[in-house]
C-alpha positions in Angstrom: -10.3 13.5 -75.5 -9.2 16.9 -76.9 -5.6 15.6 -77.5 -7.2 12.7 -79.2 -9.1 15.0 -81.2 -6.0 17.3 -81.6 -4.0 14.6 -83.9 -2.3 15.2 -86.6 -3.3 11.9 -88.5 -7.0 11.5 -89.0 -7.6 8.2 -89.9 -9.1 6.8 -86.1 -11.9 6.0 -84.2 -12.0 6.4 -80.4 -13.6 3.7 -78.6 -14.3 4.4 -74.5 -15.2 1.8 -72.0 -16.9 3.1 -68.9 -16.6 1.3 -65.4 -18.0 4.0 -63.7 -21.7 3.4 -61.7 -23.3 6.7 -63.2 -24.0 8.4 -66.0 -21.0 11.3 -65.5 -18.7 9.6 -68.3 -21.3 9.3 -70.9 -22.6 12.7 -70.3 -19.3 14.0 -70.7 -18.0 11.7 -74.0 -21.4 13.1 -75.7 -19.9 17.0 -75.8 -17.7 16.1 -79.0 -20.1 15.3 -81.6 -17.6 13.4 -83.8 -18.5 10.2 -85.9 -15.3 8.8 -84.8 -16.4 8.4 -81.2 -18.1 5.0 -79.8 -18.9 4.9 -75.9 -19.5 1.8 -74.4 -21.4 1.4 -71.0 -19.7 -2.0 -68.9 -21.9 -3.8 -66.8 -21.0 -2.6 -63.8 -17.6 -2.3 -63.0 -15.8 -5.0 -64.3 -12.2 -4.1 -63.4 -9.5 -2.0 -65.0 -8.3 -5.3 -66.8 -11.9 -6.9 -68.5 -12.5 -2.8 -69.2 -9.1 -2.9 -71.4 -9.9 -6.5 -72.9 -13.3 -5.3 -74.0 -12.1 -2.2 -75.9 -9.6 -4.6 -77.8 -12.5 -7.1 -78.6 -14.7 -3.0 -79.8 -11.5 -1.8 -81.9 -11.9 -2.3 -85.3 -8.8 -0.5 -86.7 -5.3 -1.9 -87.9 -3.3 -0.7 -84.4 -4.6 -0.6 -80.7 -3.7 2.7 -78.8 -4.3 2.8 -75.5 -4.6 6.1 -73.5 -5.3 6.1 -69.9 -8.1 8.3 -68.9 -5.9 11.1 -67.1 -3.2 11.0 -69.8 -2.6 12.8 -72.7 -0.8 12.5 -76.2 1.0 15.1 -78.3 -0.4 16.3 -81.6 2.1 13.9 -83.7 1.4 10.5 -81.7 -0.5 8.5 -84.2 1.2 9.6 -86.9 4.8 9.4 -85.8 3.6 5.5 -84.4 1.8 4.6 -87.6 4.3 5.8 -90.2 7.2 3.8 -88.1 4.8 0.4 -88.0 3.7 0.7 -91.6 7.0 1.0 -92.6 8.4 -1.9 -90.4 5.9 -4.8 -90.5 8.4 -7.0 -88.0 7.2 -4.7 -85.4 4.4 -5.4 -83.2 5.0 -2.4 -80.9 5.5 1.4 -80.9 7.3 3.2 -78.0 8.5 6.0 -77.6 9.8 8.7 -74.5 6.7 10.4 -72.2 7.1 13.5 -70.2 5.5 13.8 -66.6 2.9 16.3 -66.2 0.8 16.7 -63.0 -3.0 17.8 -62.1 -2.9 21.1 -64.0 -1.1 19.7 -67.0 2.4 21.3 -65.7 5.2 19.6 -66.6 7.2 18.3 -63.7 10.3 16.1 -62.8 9.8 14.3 -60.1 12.4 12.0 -58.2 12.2 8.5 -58.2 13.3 5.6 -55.7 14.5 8.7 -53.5 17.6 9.9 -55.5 16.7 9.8 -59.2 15.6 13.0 -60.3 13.0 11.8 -63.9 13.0 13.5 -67.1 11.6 11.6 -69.2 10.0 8.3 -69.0 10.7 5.4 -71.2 13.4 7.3 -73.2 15.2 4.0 -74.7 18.1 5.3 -77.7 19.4 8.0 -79.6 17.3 8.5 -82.9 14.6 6.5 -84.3 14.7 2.7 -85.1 13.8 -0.5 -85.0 14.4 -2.6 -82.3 15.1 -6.4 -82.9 13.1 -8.3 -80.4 16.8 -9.9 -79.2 17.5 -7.1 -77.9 14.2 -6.0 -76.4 13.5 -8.6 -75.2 16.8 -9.4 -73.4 16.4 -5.7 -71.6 12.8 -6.6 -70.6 14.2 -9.7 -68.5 17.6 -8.4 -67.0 18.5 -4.3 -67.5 15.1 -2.5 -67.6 11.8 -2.0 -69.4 12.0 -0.5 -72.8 8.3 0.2 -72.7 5.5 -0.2 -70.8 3.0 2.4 -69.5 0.0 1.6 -72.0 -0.4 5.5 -73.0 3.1 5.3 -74.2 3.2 2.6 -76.9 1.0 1.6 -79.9 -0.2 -2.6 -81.0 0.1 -4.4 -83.5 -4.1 -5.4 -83.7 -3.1 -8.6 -85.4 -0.1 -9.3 -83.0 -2.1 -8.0 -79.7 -4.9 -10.6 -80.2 -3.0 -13.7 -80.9 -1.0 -13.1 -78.2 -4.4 -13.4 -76.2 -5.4 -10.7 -73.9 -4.3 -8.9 -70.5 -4.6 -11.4 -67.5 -5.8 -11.2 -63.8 -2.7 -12.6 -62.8 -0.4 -10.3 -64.0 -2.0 -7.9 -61.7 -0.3 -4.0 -61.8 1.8 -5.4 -64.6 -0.5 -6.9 -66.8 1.2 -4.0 -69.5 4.6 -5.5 -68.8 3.4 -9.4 -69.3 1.7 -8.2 -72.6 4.9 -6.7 -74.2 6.9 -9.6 -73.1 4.7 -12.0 -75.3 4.6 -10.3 -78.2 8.5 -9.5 -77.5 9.2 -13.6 -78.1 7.9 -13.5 -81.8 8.0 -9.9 -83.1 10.1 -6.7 -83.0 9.7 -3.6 -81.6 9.7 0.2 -83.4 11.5 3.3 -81.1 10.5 6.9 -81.9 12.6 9.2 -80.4 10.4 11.8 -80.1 8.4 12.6 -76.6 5.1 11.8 -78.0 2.6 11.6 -74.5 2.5 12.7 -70.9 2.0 10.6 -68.3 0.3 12.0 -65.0 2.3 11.5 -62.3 0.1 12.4 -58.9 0.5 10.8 -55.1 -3.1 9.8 -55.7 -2.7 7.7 -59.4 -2.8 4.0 -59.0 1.5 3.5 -59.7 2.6 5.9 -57.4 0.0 4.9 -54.4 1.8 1.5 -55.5 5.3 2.7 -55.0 3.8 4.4 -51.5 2.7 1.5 -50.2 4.6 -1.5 -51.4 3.7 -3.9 -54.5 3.2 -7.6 -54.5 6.6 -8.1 -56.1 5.7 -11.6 -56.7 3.8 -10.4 -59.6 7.6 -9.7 -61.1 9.2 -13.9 -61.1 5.4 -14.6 -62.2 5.3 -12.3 -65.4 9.3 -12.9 -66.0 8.7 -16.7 -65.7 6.3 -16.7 -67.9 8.2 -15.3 -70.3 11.1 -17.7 -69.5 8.8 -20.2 -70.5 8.4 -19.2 -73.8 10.0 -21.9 -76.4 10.9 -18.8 -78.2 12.4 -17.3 -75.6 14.6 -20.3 -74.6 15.5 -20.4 -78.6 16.4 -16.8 -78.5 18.6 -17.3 -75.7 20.2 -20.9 -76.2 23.6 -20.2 -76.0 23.4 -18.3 -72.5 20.4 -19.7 -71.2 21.6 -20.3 -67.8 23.0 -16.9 -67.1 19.8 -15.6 -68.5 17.5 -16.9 -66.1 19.7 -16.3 -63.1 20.3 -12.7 -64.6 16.7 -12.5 -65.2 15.4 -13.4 -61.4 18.0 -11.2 -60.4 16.5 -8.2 -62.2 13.7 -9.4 -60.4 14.8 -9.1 -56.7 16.3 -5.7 -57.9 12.5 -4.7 -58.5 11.0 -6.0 -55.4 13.2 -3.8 -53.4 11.1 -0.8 -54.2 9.1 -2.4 -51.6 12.2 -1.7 -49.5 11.9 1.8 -50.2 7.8 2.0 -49.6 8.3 0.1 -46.0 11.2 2.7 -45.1 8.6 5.4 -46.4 6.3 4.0 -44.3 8.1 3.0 -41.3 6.8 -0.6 -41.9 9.3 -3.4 -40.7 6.2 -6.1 -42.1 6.6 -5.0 -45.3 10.1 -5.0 -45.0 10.1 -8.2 -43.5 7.5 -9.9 -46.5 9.5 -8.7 -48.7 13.3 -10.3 -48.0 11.0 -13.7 -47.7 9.7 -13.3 -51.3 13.0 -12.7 -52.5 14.4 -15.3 -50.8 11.7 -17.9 -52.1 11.5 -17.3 -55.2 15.1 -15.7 -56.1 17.4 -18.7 -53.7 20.2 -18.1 -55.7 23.0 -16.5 -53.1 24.9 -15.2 -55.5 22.3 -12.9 -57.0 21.6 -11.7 -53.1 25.5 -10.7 -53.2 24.7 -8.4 -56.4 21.9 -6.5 -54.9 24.2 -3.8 -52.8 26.2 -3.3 -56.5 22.7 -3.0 -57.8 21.7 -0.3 -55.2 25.0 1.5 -55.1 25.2 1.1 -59.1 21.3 3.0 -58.9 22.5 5.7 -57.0 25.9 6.4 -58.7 23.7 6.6 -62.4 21.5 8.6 -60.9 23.8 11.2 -59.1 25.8 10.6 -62.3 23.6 10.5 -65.2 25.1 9.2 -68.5 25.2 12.6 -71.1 22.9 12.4 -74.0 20.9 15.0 -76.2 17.1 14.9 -75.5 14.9 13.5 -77.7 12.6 15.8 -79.8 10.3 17.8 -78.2 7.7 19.1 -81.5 4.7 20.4 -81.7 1.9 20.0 -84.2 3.2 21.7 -87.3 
C-alpha cells in the first residue's frame, strides 16, 4: 500500500479484494484514509483466480495494474507505464524489468534452475520501445516469456476484458495464458527501467512450485491454446509447421524444471510423471534430441552471460 501511495502519477484508485476469513485485511486497508482506496470483502475464499477477476469486473479506470499482495512497485511505475500506453495505443500491455527482494525488503540475487545466478527479472531489450506483437508473441511460444509476473506489467482495461478473464484451467499460469491472448491482436510497450520488486521467498507460491514440481501440462494446454488462435496461425502462415513443433518444444524445455524439483527432492515419481507428460503430449523425437542442447545451451548462458548495460535503476525525483 505505501508504494501504491508513493507514486509519482496521481491519477488512480486502489481497489483490494480480500479472500481472507477475518477481519485482519480490512482492519489494516482502513489505516490510509485516502478517497482513492475501495476494499472489497469476497465471500469467503473464492480462490486467487475469481479474487483477480472480481477486482477487473471493481476497476473503473482506463489500465488494470495488478500488484500482488507482498510485492512492491517503484515510485515511477504508473507513470512510466501510462505515458508509454498513452502514447502507443497498439499496445495492450506494459512490461518492464523487476528486481528480487526478499522478507525484509533486501535486494537479493538468487540462483535459478541451479546454475543461473538472477538479476533482474523480465529484463526483455536495451532501451524503451514498442514491441510488435510478431515478435512477442513468437518469444512467448518458442524462446522465453517477455512478461508475465502480474506485479510486473500494466492492461489495457479495454483489451483485458475482451479478451475475457483469467481461467481455472490455466492453473499457476493463468498470467501467461492472459498475455498470450491479448498477444494475438495487440502489441506490447517495453520500459526499460526496473519499475517493481518481486518477493522471492522458499515460502511464496512460485518458488514452493519450483520446490516441488508443477503440473507441466498446464504449459501444451496454455501454448495450445494460443496455437489455436486464427490470428496466431495468420501471424505465423509462412512457418507454421516449425512453429508448433518449436513451440511444444519450448514446452518440454519448461516441464523439465520438474526434473530439477524431483532431483531436489530425491523423487524418482516425479521424475518418472514427468518424461510421460513429455512424451504424451510432445511425441515428436526430434524435439526429445534438442532437449540436452537446450540444457547444455542453459547452462553455457548462464555461466556465460551475454554483456549488456543494466536498465535504469531511478528513484522518485
Amino acid at each position: 500500500m505505501d508504494s501504491c501511495l508513493a507514486q509519482t502519477y496521481s491519477n488512480f484508485e486502489i481497489v483490494i479484494t480480500d479472500n481472507s476469513t477475518d477481519d485482519r485485511t480490512a482492519k489494516m486497508a482502513g489505516r490510509w484514509p485516502d478517497p482513492r482506496i475501495r476494499y472489497y470483502k469476497n465471500e469467503g475464499n473464492i480462490g486467487p483466480v475469481g479474487s483477480c477477476n472480481r477486482g477487473v469486473a471493481l476497476a473503473q479506470g482506463k489500465y488494470i495494474k495488478f500488484l500482488m499482495d507482498d510485492d512492491l512497485l517503484k515510485p515511477r511505475c504508473l507513470e512510466l507505464m501510462v505515458r508509454g500506453m498513452e502514447a502507443n495505443p497498439s499496445a495492450a500491455v506494459a512490461m518492464a524489468p523487476m528486481d528480487l527482494i526478499d522478507e525484509n525488503d533486501t535486494r537479493i540475487f538468487p540462483r535459478f534452475y541451479v546454475f543461473r545466478t538472477m538479476h533482474y527479472r523480465y529484463r526483455y531489450q536495451l532501451g524503451d520501445g514498442l514491441v510488435d506483437r510478431r515478435r512477442a508473441m513468437k518469444d512467448f511460444l518458442t524462446r522465453d516469456y517477455p512478461c508475465t509476473v502480474p506485479s510486473g506489467i500494466m492492461f489495457r482495461t479495454e483489451a483485458f476484458r475482451a479478451a475475457g478473464e483469467f481461467t481455472e484451467e490455466a492453473e499457476f499460469a493463468g498470467d501467461l495464458d492472459m498475455c498470450m491472448r491479448l498477444g494475438a491482436t495487440w502489441d506490447f510497450y517495453y520500459v526499460d527501467e526496473v519499475l517493481s520488486s518481486w518477493r522471492f521467498m522458499t515460502v511464496c507460491h512460485t518458488a514452493s512450485l519450483h520446490q516441488t514440481g508443477l503440473n507441466v501440462s498446464v504449459f501444451y494446454y496454455v501454448t495450445r491454446k494460443a496455437l489455436d488462435n486464427k490470428s496466431v496461425r495468420e501471424m505465423f502462415r509462412d512457418e507454421w509447421k516449425k512453429t508448433v513443433r518449436d513451440s511444444l518444444h519450448f514446452c518440454s524445455c519448461r516441464a523439465l524444471l520438474n526434473g530439477l524439483a524431483a532431483v531436489r527432492a530425491r523423487d524418482p515419481k516425479l521424475l518418472l510423471t514427468t518424461m510421460k507428460t513429455v512424451i504424451r503430449e510432445d511425441p515428436d523425437p526430434i524435439n526429445w534430441l534438442r532437449l540436452p542442447l537446450f540444457v547444455f545451451q542453459q547452462i553455457w548462458v548462464s555461466i556465460f552471460p551475454p554483456k549488456m548495460p543494466p536498465p535504469r535503476e531511478m528513484t522518485a525525483k
